[in-house]
N, C-alpha and C positions, 0 to 999 in steps of 0.2 A: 652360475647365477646370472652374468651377464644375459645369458639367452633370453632368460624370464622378466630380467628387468626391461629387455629394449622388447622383448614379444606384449608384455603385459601389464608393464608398468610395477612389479611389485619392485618391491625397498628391501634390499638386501639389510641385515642388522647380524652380529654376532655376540652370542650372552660372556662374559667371560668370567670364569670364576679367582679371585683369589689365590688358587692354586693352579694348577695346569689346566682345571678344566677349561674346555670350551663346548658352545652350544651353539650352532649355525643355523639362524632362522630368516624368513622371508617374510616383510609384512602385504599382505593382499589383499587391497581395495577395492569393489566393485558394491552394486545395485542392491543387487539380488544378497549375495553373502555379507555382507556389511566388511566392516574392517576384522578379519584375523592373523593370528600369528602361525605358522606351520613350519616345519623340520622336514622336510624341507618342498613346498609345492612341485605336484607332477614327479616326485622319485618316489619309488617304491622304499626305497630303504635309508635311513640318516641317522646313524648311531649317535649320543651324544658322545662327544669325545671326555670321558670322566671313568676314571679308576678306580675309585672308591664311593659308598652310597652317601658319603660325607661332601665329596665333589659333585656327585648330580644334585644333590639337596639341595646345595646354593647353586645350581644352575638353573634349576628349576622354580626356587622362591625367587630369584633374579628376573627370570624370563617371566613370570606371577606379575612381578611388579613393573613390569613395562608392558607389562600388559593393558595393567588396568591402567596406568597413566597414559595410552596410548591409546584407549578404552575400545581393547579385542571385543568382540564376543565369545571367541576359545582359542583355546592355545593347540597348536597339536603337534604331537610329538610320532615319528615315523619309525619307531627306535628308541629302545633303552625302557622298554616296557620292564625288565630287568627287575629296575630301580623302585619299581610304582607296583610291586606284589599283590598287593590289596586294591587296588584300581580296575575295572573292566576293562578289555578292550572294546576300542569302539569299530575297531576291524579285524578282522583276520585274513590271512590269505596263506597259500602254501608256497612258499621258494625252495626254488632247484639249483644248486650250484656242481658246476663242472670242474672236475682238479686237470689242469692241465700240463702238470707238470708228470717227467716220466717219458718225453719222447713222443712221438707223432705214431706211432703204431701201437705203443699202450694207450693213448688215448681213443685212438678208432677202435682198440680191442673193446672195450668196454661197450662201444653202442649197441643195442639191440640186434641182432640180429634182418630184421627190416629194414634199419638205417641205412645199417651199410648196404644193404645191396640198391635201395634208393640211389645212396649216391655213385655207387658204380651204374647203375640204370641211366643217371643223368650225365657223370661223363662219357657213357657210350654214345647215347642219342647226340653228343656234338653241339651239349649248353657249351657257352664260352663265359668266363669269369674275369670279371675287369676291379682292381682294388682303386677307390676311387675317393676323392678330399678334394672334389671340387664341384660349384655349384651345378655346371651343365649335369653333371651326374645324379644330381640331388633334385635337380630337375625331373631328370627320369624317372627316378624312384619314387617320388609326389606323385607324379599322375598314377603308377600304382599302389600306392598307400591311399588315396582317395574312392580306388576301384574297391579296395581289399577294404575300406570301414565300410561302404556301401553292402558288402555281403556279406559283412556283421551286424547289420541293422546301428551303425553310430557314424556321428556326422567328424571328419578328419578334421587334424589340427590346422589352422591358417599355414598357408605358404610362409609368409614371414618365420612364422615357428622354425621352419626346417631350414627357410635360408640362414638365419641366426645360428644353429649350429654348424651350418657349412662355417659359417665366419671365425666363429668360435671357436669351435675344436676343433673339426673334420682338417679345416688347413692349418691348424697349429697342430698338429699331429696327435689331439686329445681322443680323436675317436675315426670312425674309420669304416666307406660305404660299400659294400658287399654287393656287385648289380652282376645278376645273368641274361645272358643274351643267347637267344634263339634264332638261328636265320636273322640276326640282325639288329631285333625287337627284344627289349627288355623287355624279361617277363619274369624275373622274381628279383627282389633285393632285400638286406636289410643294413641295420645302420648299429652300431656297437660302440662303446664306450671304453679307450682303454684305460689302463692302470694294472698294480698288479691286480686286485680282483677286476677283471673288465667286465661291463654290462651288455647284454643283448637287452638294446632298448625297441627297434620296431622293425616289423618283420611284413613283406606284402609280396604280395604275387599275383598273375595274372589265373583268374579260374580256368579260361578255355585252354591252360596249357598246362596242365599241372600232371598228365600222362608223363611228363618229362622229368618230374621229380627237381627241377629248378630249386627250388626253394630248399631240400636237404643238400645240396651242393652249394648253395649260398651261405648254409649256417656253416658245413664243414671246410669250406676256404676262409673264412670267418673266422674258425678255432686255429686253424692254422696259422692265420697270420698274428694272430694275437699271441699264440705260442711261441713263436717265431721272435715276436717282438716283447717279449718281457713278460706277458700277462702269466701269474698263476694259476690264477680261478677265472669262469666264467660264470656269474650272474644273470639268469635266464629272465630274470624278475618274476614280481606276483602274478599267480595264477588264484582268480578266484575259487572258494570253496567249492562252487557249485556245478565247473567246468569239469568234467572229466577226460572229455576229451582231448583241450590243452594239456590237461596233467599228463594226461598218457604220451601224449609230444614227447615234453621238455623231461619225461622218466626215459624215455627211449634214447637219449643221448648218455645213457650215464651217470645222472646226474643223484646228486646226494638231496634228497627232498628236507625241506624245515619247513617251519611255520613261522611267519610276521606275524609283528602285533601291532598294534596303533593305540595312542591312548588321546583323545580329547577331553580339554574340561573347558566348560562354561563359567568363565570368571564372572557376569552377573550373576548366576545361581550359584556359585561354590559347589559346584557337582562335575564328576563326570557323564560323559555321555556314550552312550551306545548306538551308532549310526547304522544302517542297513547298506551292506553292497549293490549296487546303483546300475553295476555292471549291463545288469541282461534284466529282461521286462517287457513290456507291452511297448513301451517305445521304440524298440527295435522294429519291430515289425513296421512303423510308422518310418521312420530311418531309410531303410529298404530301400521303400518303394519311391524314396523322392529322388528328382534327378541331382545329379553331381556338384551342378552349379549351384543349387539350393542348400545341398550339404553344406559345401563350402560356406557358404551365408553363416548357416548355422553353427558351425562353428568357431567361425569368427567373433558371433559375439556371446556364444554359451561357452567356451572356454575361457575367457576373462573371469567368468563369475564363480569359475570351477576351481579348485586347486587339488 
């Protein structure tokens, strides 16, 4: 939560119930979105922490009520759709989880067939892999996560963003930067979240070198160390419905597919609501084509007003 507060300004708050429960929420101010409450901004997944539908109830009439004394326009909940049967979701998306446990050869066993030879393709060609928790490194990997939103048509997260988790985690050993180097030049990284379930949160590479297969050698030194170091599962995160492409990725590791759900309600209206995935569109194409440093601009101040 630190990250978010010094990147964005949002107000960390916790619902607590009575009982064990808990509900960890972010409140988030900007222009454009007005004031709401969310479980948690920018993660794909935030379970409520509640055991019984007797514990999410008062977590949920709780977080209700500071709500509207706090006067949200919705509440939203990232997790524990469970709870809320009768509710829509106001997203869906499909997650892929990796078991990592079983040894470092049961787990390669399981990739795809193309995976692996990828990453023997890529430790042949002579990528070299560096495990990195510090900012020069997070340096590197920026300038290719800015190349890599460019050729998904969406504008990357401010620099601050990434240096805040360098701060944060990467050197408090909470997460952990995955960079390959070609003749020298970083040309794929990604950046991961440990725990026992760890997260692969973002993933870039350079296009002019991707004959090299960089980037399946970056995720599987990635599983490795996380294996290495405690992690059980690997959290690939959401993939939207409408990607198939991604999906066929994060299935080619392995991975055990489910489905997220989201639930938003609009505490003016007493209603939930059903939102459209935002992902991919006509703005992409717009994205594209602008230069780097304009991305950058852009989102600088369209991620503020995003959560």
């Amino acid at each position: 939560m630190g990250v978010l507060e010094e990147t964005y300004g949002f107000k960390r708050m916790c619902v607590r119930g009575s009982r064990a429960g808990r509900m960890p929420l972010m409140e988030a101010r900007s222009l454009l979105g007005g004031t709401r409450g969310v479980s948690l901004p920018f993660t794909d997944h935030c379970e409520p922490l509640a055991n019984t539908s007797e514990e999410f109830a008062e977590l949920w009439n709780s977080a209700l009520d500071a709500g509207k004394a706090r006067k949200w326009r919705y509440l939203e909940l990232r997790g524990g759709k469970q709870w809320l049967p009768d509710a829509p979701a106001s997203l869906r998306f499909h997650s892929h989880i990796l078991d990592l446990k079983g040894g470092e050869e049961a787990v390669f066993a399981r990739f795809e067939g193309s995976v692996r030879q990828a990453i023997r393709k890529a430790q042949k060609s002579g990528v070299t892999i560096e495990i990195r928790h510090d900012i020069q490194g997070m340096e590197a990997y920026y300038q290719l996560h800015c190349r890599t939103r460019k050729k998904h048509g969406l504008p990357p997260q401010p620099w601050v963003f990434f240096l805040n988790i360098a701060r944060h985690l990467l050197s408090k050993g909470l997460g952990v930067l995955v960079l390959a180097r070609s003749e020298q030049i970083a040309v794929a990284g990604a950046i991961f979240f440990c725990g026992r379930r760890a997260v692969y949160k973002f993933g870039a590479s350079d296009e002019s070198r991707q004959e090299a297969r960089a980037n399946n050698l970056v995720m599987w030194e990635g599983i490795r160390w996380l294996a290495a170091h405690g992690s059980e599962e690997l959290d690939f995160g959401r993939t939207s419905v409408g990607n198939e492409g991604l999906r066929r990725f994060k299935a080619g590791w392995g991975t055990k597919e489910g489905t997220l759900e989201y639930v938003k309600y609009e505490l003016g209206r007493a209603r939930f609501r059903v939102d459209k995935d935002r992902a991919s569109g006509w703005h992409n194409q717009i994205f594209s084509r602008m230069p780097i440093a304009l991305l950058r601009a852009a989102g600088s101040v369209m991620y503020r007003q995003m959560t």
